[in-house]
C-alpha positions in Angstrom: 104.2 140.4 12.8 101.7 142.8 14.2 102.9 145.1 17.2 101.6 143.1 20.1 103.3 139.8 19.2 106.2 142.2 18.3 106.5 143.3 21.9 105.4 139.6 22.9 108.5 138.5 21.2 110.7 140.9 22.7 110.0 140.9 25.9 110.4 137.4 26.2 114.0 137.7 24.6 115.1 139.8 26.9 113.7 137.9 30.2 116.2 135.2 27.8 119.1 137.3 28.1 118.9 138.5 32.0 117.7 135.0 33.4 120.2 132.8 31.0 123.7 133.2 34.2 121.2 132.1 36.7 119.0 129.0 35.4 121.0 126.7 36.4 121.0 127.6 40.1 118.1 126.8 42.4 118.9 129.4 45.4 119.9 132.2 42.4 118.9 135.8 43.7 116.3 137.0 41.8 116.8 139.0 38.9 115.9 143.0 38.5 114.0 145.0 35.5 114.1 148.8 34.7 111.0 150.4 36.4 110.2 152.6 33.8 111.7 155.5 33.4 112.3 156.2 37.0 115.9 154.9 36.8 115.2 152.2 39.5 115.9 147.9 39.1 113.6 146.4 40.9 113.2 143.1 41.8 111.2 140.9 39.1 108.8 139.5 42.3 107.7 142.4 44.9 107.0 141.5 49.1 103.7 142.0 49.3 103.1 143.5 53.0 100.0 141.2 53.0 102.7 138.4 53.9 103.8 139.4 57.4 99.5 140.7 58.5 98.9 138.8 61.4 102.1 137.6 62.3 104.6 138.0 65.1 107.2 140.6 65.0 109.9 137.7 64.8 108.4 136.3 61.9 108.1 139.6 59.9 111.5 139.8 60.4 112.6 136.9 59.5 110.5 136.8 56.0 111.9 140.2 54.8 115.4 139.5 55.7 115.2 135.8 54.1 113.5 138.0 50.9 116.8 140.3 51.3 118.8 137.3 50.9 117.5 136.1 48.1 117.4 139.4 46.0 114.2 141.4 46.8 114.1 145.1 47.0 110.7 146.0 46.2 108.1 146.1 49.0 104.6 146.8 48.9 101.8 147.9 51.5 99.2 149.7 52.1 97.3 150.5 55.2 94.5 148.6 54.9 96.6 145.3 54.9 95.7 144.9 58.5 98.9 145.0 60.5 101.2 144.7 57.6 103.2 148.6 58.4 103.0 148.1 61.6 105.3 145.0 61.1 107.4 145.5 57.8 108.5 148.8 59.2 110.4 147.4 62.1 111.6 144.1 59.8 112.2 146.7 57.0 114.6 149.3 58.9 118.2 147.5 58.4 117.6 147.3 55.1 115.6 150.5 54.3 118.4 152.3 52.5 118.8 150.0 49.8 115.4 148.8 49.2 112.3 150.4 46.7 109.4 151.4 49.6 105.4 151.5 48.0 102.8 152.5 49.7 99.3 153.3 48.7 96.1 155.4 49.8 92.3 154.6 49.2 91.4 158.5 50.0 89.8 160.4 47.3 90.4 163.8 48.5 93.7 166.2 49.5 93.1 165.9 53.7 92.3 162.2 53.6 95.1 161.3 52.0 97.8 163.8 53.7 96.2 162.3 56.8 97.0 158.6 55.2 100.4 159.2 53.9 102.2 160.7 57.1 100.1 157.7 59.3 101.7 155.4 56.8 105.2 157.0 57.2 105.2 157.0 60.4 103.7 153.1 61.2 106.8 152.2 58.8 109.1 154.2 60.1 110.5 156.2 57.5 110.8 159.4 56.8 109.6 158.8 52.3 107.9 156.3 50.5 110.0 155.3 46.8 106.9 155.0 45.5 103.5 156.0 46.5 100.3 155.1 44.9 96.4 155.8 44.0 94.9 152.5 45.8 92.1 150.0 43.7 91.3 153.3 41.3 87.6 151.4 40.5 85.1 154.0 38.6 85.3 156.9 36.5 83.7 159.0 39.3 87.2 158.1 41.5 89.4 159.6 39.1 87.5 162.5 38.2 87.5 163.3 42.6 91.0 162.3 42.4 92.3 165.5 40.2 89.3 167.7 41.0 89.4 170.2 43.3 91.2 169.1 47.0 91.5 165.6 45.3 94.2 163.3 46.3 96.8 164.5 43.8 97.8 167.6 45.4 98.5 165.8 48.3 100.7 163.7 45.6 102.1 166.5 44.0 103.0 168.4 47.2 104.4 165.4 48.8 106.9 164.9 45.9 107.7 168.5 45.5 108.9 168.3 49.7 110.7 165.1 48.8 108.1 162.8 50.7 107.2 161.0 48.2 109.7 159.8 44.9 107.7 158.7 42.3 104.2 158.5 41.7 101.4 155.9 40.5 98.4 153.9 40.9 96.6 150.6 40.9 93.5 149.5 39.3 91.3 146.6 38.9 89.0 148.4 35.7 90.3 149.2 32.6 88.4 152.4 32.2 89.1 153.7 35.3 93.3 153.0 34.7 92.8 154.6 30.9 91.1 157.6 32.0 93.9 158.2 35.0 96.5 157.7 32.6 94.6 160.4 30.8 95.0 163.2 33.1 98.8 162.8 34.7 101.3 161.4 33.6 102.0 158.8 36.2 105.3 156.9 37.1 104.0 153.1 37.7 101.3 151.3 37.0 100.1 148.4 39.4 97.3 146.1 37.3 96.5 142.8 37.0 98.1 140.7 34.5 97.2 137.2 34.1 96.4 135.2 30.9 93.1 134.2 31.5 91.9 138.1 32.5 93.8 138.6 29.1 92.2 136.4 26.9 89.1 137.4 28.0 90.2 141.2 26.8 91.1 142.6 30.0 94.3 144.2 30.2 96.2 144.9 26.7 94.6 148.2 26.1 95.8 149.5 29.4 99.1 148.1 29.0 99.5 149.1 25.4 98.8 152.4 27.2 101.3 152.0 29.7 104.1 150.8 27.7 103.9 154.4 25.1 104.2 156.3 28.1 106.6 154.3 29.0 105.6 153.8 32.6 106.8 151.0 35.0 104.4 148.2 34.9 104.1 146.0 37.9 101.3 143.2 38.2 98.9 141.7 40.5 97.2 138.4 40.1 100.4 137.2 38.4 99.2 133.7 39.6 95.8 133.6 39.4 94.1 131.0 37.6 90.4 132.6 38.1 87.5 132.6 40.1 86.8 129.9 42.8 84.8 127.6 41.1 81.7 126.3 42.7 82.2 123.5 45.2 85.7 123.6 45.1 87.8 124.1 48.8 89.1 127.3 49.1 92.9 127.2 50.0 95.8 129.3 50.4 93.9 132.1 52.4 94.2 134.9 52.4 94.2 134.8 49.0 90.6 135.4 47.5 90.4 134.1 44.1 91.9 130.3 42.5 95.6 130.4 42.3 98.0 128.8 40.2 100.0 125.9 42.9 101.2 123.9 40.8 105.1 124.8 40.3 105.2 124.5 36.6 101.6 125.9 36.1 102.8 128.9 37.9 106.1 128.8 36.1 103.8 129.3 32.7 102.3 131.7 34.4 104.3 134.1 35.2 106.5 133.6 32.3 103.5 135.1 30.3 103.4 138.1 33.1 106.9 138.9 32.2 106.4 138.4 28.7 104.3 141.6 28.8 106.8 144.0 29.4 106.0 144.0 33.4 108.8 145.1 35.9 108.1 143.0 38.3 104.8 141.0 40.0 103.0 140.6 43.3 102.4 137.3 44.3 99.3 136.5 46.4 99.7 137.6 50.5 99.5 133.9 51.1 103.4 133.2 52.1 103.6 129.7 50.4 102.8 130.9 47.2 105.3 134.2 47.6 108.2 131.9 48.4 107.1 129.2 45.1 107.3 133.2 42.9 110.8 134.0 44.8 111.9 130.1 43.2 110.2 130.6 40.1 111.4 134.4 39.2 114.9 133.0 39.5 114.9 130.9 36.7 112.5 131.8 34.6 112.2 130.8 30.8 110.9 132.7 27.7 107.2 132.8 26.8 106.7 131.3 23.5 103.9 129.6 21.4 104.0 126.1 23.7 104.2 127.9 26.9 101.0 129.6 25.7 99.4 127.1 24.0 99.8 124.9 27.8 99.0 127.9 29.8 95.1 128.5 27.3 94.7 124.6 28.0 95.2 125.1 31.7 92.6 128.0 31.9 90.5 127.0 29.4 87.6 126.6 32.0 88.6 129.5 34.4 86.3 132.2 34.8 88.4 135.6 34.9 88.4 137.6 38.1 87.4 140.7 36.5 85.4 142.2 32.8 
């Protein structure tokens, strides 16, 4: 057995063990994963702050105390999700103390992204992010700003120093770009995408077999993408921007495999049906093994994968 279906194996054994007490219970709290080596359990399906963009202040708070309810801990947002602080931070506030805060910033260099981070703070009204990340890391020329001179990290490193910020980490949608940041600090979290048809195509296990022997808290997007819109087909489920998995048990395979990587926990799309078909989904789970992926490569066998 080579190391990758080694890990494969694994992983899935152990999403076995923590989801076995709960399979049998349709309105089970979702289960949690180690984040790394942070110390944290975070919930295996994250709020995405895309979710409550747009909507009414009742509504946002509705949605994060129904996610409370059923488990959730881990929230997610950025500011250019529209609205999205501006609403979870109210929603958020009876339940900050016990629930695992990420927030990101796009700015490159130190100023920006002071600027961004105390904005961010104070739209959410907190006073520290659990996490705070690099946002959509994209070219070599990003990370090399990032830890030059007045790049974004020592705003990072100085907010964590003052206790601002707890852990560190970063997103990326190119492999390159995630290798090479992993390369110069040694981050808490990554946030990537994970999907099987993206890994098929050979996106994604180098960085995650990267990941993993730094031991570093994975956590996924595009968990339940299927692949590209294809032509002439009615795009749905806004605002999601690529072809998503809707089917229950097509998502069920697909997240399975997600899970089956070693991942923490996942993002679903910022459309709210598909979040609350995850929340169902992540609480009963079943192992990822050769028929589960065998179905899933016939199910994507025509998708074209988001990214190369």
């Amino acid at each position: 057995m080579n190391r990758r279906s080694f890990l494969k194996t694994t992983a899935a054994a152990g999403l076995a063990a923590s989801l076995q007490p709960l399979a049998a219970h349709t309105q089970s709290p979702v289960p949690r994963r180690a984040l790394g080596k942070t110390g944290q359990q975070l919930s295996l399906v994250g709020f995405g702050g895309v979710v409550v963009n747009g909507k009414t202040q009742a509504h946002a708070d509705q949605s994060v105390a129904r996610a409370i309810d059923r488990g959730i801990n881990y929230f997610d947002v950025a500011p250019s999700y529209g609205n999205a602080e501006e609403r979870l931070g109210p929603a958020l506030k009876p339940y900050r103390q016990n629930a695992f805060l990420a927030c990101k910033t796009t700015q490159r260099r130190a100023a920006g992204a002071r600027e961004e981070l105390h904005a961010s703070l104070k739209r959410l009204g907190t006073d520290h992010f659990d996490l705070y990340q690099l946002h959509a890391l994209t070219t070599l020329e990003e990370v090399e700003t990032v830890f030059g001179p007045d790049g974004a990290m020592e705003t990072f490193l100085q907010a964590r120093q003052e206790g601002v910020v707890r852990w560190l980490g970063f997103s990326a949608h190119n492999s390159n770009a995630a290798l090479a940041a992993m390369a110069h600090f040694a981050f808490d979290t990554l946030l990537f995408p994970v999907n099987y048809a993206l890994w098929q195509s050979g996106f994604g296990p180098q960085v995650l077999d990267l990941a993993r022997k730094q031991e570093l808290g994975i956590l996924a997007l595009k968990g339940l993408c299927r692949g590209r819109w294809p032509d002439r087909v009615e795009r749905t489920h806004a605002p999601c921007w690529y072809q998503p998995h809707t089917d229950p048990e097509e998502a069920r395979l697909a997240l399975s495999f997600v899970f089956a990587q070693g991942t923490t926990a996942a993002i679903p799309p910022g459309n709210e049906d598909l979040f609350w078909m995850a929340v169902e989904l992540a609480a009963q789970l079943q192992p990822f093994g050769p028929a589960e992926e065998n179905r899933l490569k016939e199910l994507t066998t025509t998708a074209q994968p988001l990214f190369s």
